[in-house]
C-alpha positions, 0 to 999 in steps of 0.5 A: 969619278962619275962611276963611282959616285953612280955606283950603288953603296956596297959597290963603292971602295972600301978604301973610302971612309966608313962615314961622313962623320969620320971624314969630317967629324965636325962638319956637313957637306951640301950638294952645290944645287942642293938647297940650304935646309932649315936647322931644326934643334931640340927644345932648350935645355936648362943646365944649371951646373953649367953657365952659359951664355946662349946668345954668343952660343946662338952666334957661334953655331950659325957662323958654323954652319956658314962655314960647312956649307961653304965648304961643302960647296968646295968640296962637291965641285972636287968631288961629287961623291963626298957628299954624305947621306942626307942621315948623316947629314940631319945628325950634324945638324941636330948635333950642331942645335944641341948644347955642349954635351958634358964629359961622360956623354961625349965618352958614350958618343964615342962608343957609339960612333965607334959601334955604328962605323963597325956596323956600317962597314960590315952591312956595307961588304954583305953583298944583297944587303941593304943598310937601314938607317934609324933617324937618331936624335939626341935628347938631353934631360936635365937632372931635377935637382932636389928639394933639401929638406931643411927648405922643404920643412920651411915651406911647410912653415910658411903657412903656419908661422907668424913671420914677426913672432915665429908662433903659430897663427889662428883662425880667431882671436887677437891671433888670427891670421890676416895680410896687408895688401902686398899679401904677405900673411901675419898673425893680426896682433903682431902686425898691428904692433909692428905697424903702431911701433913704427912712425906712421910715414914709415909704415911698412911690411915686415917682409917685403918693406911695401908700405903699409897702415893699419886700414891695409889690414885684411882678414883671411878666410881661405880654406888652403892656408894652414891655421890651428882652430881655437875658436873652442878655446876662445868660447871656453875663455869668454864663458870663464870670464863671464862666469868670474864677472856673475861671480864676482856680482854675487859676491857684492850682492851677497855682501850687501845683503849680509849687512842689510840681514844685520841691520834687521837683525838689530832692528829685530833685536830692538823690537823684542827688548821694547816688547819685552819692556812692555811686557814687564812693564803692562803698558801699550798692551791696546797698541800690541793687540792692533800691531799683531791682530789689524790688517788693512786691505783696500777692495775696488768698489766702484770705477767711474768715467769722469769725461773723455778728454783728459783734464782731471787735475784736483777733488775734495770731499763735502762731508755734509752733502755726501759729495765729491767735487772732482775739476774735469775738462768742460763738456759744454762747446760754449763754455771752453775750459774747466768745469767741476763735477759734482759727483754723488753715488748712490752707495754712499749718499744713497742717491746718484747725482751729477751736475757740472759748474763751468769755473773757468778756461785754465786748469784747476789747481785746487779746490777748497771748502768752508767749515759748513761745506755750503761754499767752495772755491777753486785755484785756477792758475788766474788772477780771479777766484770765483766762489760757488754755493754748492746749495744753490749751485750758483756763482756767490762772488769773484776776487781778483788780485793785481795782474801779476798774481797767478792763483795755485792754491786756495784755502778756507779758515777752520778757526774764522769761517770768513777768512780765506787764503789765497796762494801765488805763483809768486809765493805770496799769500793773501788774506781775504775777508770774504764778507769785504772783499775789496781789498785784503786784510793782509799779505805774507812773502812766505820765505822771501826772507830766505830767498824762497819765492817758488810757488805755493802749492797748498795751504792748510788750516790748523785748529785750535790745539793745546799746543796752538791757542788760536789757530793758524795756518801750514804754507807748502812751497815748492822748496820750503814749508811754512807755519803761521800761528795766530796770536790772539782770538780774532785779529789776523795781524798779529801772527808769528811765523817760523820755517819747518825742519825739512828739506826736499823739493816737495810735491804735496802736503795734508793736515788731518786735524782729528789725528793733528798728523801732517803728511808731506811728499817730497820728491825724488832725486837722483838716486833717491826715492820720493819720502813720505813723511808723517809728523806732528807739530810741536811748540818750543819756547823761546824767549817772547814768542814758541817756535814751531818744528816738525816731530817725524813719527814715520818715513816711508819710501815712494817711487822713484819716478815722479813726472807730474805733481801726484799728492798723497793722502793720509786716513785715519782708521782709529786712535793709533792706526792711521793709512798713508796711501800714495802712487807709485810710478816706476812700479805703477802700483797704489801702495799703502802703509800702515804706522803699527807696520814701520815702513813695510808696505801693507799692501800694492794694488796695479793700477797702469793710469797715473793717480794725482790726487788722492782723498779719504771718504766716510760712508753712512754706516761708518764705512772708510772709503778711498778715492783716487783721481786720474786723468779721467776717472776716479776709482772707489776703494773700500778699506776693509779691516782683517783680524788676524788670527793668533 
């Protein structure tokens, strides 16, 4: 046994087996000495036609190779010269490390083997031959198991669907593509619909059921997932919709328009049939030479800084002297408070002169002259009035009233020279004889009787008129507009007194006893511009007594802003024509109306500085002037006539 174990391959008998695979197919045998070597198998391969539990197959092959090398061991005590090429020997063990072969590898092992144990044999009985062994390992590849095409095309889907409507997302709009924070995706208004349908406790992914809110709502901005661009489309949409709304606003503006083109259609109608009737009839022909051949234009002459500090409030015209008294802050340290310029330039009076009379510590209200213009008085928000000769320029004598009565108005008589009145904060008037000025003559509670008990503003002086015999006197509230009309020639208590027919919050109010026109501002409300309203008295007889009522000629609208109490003026330039001048604040412009233009303005100069207080002025060679006051300046306009050409 020892020789043929040490005899060399091709010397062995070939009574033997071919290979050690044929003797024992299944099995490898070790030399008792030999050490136990490692199994090193293929890498695991998934089948995944088969199913297999790999652990118990772990098990099983080691409980294999135990029993192999036992037997071996058994084996090789017996007979030495069975044990097998260490080849053969890596071939059982890489055979026993791989997975089950199937039915058609098994059937190619065969012939293998077979092939190979013809091979060996003859290398084997060729004597001088030496056989070459090739280590052969067996590798088993997986078949790559393909991709149906429905489940591909679905895959496809997936980054272009909306899972809940089955549409196609976007990358703007309601439709645009976003993810809660389990990552799956959506289109935003389905999402938000699934997540508002559901009670808020029960909120969840519509694909995963993860819960979810509206706050877990992310848009997504990644260039791999898949989203149709209709941000042309969403750009095309808005333009259409804004072209609809600027359409459908000039349809209303087109509409308003079409009516207010009919109403001046009328009116024009209206005008031509009156023309035509005067024109028949050879009546008003004076009043159409002014209405088609008079313009009135107003040219800036002169700009006078009246002081630095704001405090210009009032001003009133002394025709006799050719001067204009304008209220300021006082300019002297020692005498704090309100003072009044006197204020004379040389292109009027032909002489410039400025003197200032302190008056008092609180702000001017109003200013009035007598009828011979050689005294003056001033309202200023106290309990004392103090009268000035503007000869002199001296302080003549004071009157002072209870300590509730704050003074905002004052006026001098144009029938009795020597009655003055004086307007409260309150609503009273007082009358005073300014030859006894202890007490008062009389008191009126101007609208208590109606519960009016605002403030007087002005007070105006009306002359002896054929309508009013003897005289009497206009009452501006703040709410309401008074007329007291005298009784007899001399006496002041006998007086009747009646409401006028308007309505408004009023901010000003003059009476030019020449035209016997009354000019009233009313301020604005909401949605409603400032009205000037210009109008006469008229006397209704009533049993034992007239009432009096306002006869509106003309209405003009202002601004519609008034922040500050701003009066208005009315001048007249002859005996049909007469120039209502007023600021306006929301367009800051002094605008002008004229009676033979209706309410069309006649004309709108800029001026950025507020204007308060508005008066009329004459020149030495009939010149018609107008002045308005700001805080600190007052401006000389001259009114200049244009005759139009035919």
């Amino acid at each position: 046994m020892d020789s043929a174990s040490d005899a060399p391959p091709e010397e062995r008998s070939t009574d033997e087996p071919s290979s050690f695979s044929e003797a024992i197919p299944n099995d490898a045998l070790l030399p008792p000495n030999a050490e136990t070597p490692a199994i090193v198998g293929s890498p695991e391969v998934f089948y995944p036609h088969e199913q297999l539990d790999w652990n118990v197959g772990a098990e099983m092959d080691n409980l294999q190779a135990n029993m192999v090398i036992d037997l071996a061991r058994i084996q090789g005590e017996s007979n030495h010269s069975m044990i097998p090429p260490i080849d053969e020997f890596e071939d059982v063990l890489v055979r026993l490390a791989s997975p089950p072969p199937t039915e058609q590898q098994a059937q190619g092992d065969a012939a293998e083997q077979s092939m190979a144990r013809s091979t060996r044999s003859s290398t084997r009985s060729t004597p001088g031959s030496t056989p070459k062994r090739k280590k052969r390992k067996r590798t088993v590849t997986p078949a790559k198991a393909s991709t149906p095409p429905a489940r591909k095309q679905e895959d496809d889907d997936d980054g272009l669907i909306c899972s809940i409507c089955f549409a196609e997302w976007t990358m703007t709009g309601d439709h645009r593509v976003v993810s809660l924070k389990c990552g799956h995706l959506f289109g935003m208004s389905c999402i938000k619909r699934w997540l508002q349908d559901n009670p808020v406790a029960s909120r969840s992914c519509a694909t995963c059921k993860a819960k979810a809110k509206l706050t877990d709502i992310r848009f997504i901005y990644g260039r791999a997932v898949k989203a149709i661009d209709n941000t042309r489309e969403v750009e095309l949409t808005q333009e259409l919709e804004s072209e609809k709304t600027i359409s459908h606003q000039l349809k209303l503006k087109l509409h308003v328009m079409s009516q207010q083109l009919s109403e001046v259609q009328m009116q024009l109608a209206q005008c031509e049939r009156r023309l035509e009737e005067m024109k028949q009839t050879g009546m008003g022909q004076e009043s159409q030479q002014r209405l088609l051949h008079y313009n009135y234009m107003l040219m800036m002459e002169k700009n006078v800084l009246i002081g630095q500090e704001a405090g210009c409030r009032a001003m009133v015209w002394a025709n006799n002297h050719k001067m204009l008294l304008i209220s300021q802050k006082s300019t002297q340290p020692l005498f704090p408070g309100y003072a009044i310029r006197l204020l004379q330039l040389p292109s009027i009076s032909g002489r410039a002169t400025q003197t200032v009379i302190h008056v008092g510590t609180k702000c001017v209200r109003d200013i009035a002259l007598d009828v011979t213009d050689n005294l003056f008085t001033c309202a200023t928000m106290e309990r004392t009035v103090k009268f000035y000769s503007l000869v002199t320029r001296t302080l003549q004598f004071s009157i002072s009233l209870d300590q509730e009565s704050i003074i905002w108005a004052c006026a001098f008589d144009r029938v009795r020279p020597y009655i003055v009145y004086l307007g409260t904060q309150r609503g009273m008037v007082y009358v005073y004889d300014i030859r006894e000025t202890t007490n008062f003559l009389h008191v009126f509670p101007v609208g208590h009787i109606l519960g009016d008990q605002t403030a007087v503003i002005k007070i105006c002086p009306v002359e002896v008129t054929a309508t009013i015999p003897y005289g009497g006197f206009l009452v501006c509230k703040l709410k309401s507009i008074w007329f007291y009309d005298y009784k007899t020639a001399e006496g002041v208590d006998d007086v009747g007194f009646n409401p006028l027919n308007i309505s408004g919050t009023f901010s000003s109010m003059s009476y030019n006893p020449d035209s016997g026109m009354l000019l009233i501002g009313i301020r604005p409300m909401p949605n409603v511009p400032s009205t000037l309203v210009l109008g006469t008295l008229v006397a209704k007889a009533v049993p034992g007594t007239d009432v009096f009522s306002l006869q509106i000629l003309h209405k003009f609208e202002g601004s519609r802003v008034q922040t500050v109490m701003q009066r208005c003026a009315q001048v007249l330039l002859n005996n049909t024509d007469t120039l209502v001048v007023a600021y306006l604040e929301d367009s800051k412009t002094l605008a002008t109306w004229c009676t033979n233009k209706g309410s069309t303005y006649m004309q709108q100069l800029p001026l950025t500085e507020t204007v308060l207080d508005i008066c009329s002025i004459s020149g030495p060679h009939g010149e018609t002037y107008l002045v308005t006051l700001s805080y600190n300046r007052c401006r000389i306009f001259k009114v200049i006539t244009d005759r139009l050409n035919n």
